[in-house]
FISEFI-217470 format. One record per atom (N, C-alpha, C): atom name; residue number from 0; x, y, z. Coordinates in steps of 0.02 Angstrom, whole numbers, plus 50000, padded with zeros to 5 digits. Layout:
# residues N
+------+-----+-------+-------+-------+
! atom !  nr !     X !     Y !     Z !
+------+-----+-------+-------+-------+
!   CA ! NUM !     X !     Y !     Z !
...
+------+-----+-------+-------+-------+
//
This chain:
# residues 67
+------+-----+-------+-------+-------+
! atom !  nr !     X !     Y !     Z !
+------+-----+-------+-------+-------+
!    N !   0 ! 46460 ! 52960 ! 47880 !
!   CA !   0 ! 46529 ! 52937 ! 47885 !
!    C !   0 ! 46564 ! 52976 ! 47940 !
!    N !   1 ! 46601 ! 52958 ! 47989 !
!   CA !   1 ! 46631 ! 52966 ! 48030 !
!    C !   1 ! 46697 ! 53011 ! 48008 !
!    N !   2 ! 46706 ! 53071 ! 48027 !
!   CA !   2 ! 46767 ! 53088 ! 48019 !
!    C !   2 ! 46809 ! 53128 ! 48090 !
!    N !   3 ! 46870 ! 53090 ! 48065 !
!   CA !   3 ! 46932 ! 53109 ! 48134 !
!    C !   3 ! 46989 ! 53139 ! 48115 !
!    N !   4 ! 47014 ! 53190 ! 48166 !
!   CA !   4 ! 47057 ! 53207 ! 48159 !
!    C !   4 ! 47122 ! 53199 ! 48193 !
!    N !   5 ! 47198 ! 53189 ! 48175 !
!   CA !   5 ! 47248 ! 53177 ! 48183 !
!    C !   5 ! 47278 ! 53219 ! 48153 !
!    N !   6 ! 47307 ! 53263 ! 48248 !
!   CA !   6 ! 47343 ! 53310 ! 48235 !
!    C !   6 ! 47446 ! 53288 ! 48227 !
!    N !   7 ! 47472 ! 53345 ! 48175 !
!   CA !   7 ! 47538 ! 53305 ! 48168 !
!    C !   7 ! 47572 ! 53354 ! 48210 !
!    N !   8 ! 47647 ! 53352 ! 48232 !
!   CA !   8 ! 47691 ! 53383 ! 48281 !
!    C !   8 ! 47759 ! 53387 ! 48214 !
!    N !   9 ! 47785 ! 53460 ! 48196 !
!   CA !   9 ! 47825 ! 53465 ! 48155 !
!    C !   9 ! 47876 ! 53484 ! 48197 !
!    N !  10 ! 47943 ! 53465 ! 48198 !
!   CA !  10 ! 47991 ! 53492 ! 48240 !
!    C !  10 ! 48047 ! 53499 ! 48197 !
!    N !  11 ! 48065 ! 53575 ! 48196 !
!   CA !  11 ! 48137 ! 53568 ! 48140 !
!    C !  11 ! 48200 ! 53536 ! 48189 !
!    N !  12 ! 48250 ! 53496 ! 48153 !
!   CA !  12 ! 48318 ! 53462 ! 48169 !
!    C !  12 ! 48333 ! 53500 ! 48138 !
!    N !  13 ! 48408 ! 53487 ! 48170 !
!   CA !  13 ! 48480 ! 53512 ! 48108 !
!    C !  13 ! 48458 ! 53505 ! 48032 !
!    N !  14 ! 48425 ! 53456 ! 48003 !
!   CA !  14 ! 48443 ! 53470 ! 47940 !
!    C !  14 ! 48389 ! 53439 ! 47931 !
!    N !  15 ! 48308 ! 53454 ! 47913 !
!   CA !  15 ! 48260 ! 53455 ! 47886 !
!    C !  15 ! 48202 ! 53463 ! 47952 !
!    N !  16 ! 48149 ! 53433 ! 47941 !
!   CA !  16 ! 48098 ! 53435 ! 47992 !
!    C !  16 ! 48074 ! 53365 ! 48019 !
!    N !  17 ! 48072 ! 53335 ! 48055 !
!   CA !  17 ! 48021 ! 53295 ! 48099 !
!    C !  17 ! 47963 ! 53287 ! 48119 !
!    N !  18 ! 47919 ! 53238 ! 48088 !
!   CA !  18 ! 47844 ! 53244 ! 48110 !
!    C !  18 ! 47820 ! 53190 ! 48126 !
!    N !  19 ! 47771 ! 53193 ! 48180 !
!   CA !  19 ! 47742 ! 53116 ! 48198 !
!    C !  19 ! 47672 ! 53138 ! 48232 !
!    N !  20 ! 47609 ! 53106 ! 48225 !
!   CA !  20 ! 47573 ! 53108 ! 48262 !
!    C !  20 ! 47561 ! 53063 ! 48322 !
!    N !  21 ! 47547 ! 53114 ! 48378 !
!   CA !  21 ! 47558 ! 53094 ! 48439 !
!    C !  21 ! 47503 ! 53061 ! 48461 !
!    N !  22 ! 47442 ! 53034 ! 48416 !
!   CA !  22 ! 47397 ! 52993 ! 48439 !
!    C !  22 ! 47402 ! 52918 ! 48388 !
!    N !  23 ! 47434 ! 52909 ! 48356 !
!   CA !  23 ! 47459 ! 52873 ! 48316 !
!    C !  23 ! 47540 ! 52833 ! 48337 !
!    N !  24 ! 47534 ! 52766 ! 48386 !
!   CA !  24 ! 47591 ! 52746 ! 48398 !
!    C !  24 ! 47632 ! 52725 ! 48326 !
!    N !  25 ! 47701 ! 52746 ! 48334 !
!   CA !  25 ! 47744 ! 52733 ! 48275 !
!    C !  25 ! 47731 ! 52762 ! 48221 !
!    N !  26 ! 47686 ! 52820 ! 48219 !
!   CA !  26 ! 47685 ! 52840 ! 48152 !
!    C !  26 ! 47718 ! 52910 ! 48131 !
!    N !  27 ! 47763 ! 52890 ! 48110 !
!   CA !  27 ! 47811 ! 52974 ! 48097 !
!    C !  27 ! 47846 ! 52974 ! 48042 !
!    N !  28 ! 47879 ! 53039 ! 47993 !
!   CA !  28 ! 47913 ! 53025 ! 47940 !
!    C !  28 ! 47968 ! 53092 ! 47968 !
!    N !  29 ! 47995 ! 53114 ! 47898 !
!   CA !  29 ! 48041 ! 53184 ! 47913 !
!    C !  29 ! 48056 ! 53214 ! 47814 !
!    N !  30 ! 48073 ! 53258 ! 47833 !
!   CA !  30 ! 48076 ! 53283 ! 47768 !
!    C !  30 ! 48153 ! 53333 ! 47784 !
!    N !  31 ! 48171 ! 53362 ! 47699 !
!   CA !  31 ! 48227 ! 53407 ! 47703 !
!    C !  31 ! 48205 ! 53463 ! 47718 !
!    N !  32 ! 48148 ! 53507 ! 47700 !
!   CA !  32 ! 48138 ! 53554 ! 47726 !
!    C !  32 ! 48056 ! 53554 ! 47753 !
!    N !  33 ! 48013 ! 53585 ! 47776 !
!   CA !  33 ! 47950 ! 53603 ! 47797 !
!    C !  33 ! 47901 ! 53578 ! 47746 !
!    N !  34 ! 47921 ! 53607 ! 47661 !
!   CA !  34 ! 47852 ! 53587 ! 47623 !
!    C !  34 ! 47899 ! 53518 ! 47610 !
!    N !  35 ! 47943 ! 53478 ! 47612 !
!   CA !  35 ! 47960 ! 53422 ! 47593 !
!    C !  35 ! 47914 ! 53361 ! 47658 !
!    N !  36 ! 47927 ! 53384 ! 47709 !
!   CA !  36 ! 47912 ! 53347 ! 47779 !
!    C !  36 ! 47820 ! 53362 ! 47762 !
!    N !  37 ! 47790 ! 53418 ! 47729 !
!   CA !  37 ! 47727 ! 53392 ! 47729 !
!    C !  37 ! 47687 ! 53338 ! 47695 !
!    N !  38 ! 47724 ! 53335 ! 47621 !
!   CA !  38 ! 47732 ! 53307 ! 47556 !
!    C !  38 ! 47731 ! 53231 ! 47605 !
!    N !  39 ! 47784 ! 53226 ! 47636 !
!   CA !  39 ! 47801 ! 53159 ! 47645 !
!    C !  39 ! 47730 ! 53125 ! 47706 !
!    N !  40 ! 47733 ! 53184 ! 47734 !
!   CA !  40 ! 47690 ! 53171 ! 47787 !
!    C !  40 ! 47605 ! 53146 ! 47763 !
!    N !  41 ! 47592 ! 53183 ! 47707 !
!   CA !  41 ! 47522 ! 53167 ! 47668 !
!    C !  41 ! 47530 ! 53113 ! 47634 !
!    N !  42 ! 47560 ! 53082 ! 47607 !
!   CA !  42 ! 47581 ! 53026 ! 47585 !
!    C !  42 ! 47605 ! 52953 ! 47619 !
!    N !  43 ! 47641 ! 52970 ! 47681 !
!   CA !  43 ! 47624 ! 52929 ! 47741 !
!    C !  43 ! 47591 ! 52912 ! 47762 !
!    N !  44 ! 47538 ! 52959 ! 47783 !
!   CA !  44 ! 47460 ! 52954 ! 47787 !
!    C !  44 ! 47427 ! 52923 ! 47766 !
!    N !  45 ! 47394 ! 52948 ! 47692 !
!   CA !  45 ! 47370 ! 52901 ! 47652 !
!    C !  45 ! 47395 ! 52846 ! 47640 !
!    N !  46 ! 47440 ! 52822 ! 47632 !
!   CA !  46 ! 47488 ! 52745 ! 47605 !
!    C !  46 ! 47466 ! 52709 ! 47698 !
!    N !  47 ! 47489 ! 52717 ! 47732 !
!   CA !  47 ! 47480 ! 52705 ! 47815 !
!    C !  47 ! 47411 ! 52693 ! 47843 !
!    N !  48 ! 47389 ! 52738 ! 47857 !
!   CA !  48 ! 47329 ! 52765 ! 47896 !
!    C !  48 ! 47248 ! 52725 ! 47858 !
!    N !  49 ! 47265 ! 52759 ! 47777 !
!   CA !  49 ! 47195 ! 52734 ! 47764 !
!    C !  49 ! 47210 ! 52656 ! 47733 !
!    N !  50 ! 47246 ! 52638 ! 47716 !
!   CA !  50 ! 47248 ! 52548 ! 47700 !
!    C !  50 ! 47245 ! 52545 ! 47752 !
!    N !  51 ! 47254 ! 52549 ! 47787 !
!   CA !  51 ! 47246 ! 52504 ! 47868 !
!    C !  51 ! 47167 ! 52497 ! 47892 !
!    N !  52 ! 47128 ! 52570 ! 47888 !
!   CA !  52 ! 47070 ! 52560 ! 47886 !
!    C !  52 ! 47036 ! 52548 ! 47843 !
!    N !  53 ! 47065 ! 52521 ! 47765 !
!   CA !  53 ! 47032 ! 52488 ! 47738 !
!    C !  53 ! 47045 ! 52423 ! 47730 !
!    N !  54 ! 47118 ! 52383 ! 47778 !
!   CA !  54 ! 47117 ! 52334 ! 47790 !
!    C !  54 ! 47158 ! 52302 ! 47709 !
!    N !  55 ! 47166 ! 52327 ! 47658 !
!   CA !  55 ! 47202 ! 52331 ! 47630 !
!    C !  55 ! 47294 ! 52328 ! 47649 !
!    N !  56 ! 47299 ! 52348 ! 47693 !
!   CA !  56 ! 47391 ! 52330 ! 47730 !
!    C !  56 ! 47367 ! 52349 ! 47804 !
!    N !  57 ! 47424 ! 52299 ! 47826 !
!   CA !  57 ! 47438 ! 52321 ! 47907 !
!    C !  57 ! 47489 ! 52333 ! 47931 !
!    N !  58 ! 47551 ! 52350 ! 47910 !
!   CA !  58 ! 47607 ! 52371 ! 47907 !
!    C !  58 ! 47623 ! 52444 ! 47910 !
!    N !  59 ! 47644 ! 52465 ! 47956 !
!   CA !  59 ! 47672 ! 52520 ! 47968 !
!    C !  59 ! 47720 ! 52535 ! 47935 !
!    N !  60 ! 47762 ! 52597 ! 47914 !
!   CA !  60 ! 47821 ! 52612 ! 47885 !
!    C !  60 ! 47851 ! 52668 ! 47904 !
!    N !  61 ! 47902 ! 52688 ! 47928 !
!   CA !  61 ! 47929 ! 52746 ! 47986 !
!    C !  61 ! 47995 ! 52762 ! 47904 !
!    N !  62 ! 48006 ! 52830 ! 47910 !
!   CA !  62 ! 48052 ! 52831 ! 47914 !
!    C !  62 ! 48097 ! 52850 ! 47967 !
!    N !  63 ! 48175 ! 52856 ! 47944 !
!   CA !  63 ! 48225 ! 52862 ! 48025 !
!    C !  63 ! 48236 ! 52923 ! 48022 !
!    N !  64 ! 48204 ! 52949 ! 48094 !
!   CA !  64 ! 48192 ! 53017 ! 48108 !
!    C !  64 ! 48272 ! 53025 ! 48130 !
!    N !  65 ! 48277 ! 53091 ! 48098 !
!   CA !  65 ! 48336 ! 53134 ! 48092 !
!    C !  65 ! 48370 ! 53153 ! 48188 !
!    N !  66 ! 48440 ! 53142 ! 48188 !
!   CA !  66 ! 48455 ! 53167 ! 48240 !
!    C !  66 ! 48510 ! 53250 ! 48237 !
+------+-----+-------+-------+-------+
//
């Protein structure tokens, strides 16, 4: 079995963190603090990433990154 890796980019905002991977068009979430933004981020992932390669959904889902 093939395995890959996708690295994520955490950037703190004013008021929580920002993450998106930069080999992954459109795929980013944000959280209130660091372990919230990872939480969300592993769960993005999985819900996102692997239905898609299992063809199970093809729908992307962003949340709105914090300004």
């Amino acid at each position: 079995m093939a395995k890959y890796v996708y690295p994520a980019v955490f950037t703190p905002e004013e008021k929580g963190y920002s993450v998106y991977f930069p080999d992954l068009e459109g795929c980013y979430t944000c959280g209130d603090d660091l372990q919230d933004a990872q939480i969300k981020l592993v769960n993005f992932f999985c819900h996102n990433v692997c239905c898609i390669n299992c063809g199970k959904d093809k729908k992307l889902f962003d949340c709105e990154r914090r300004k």
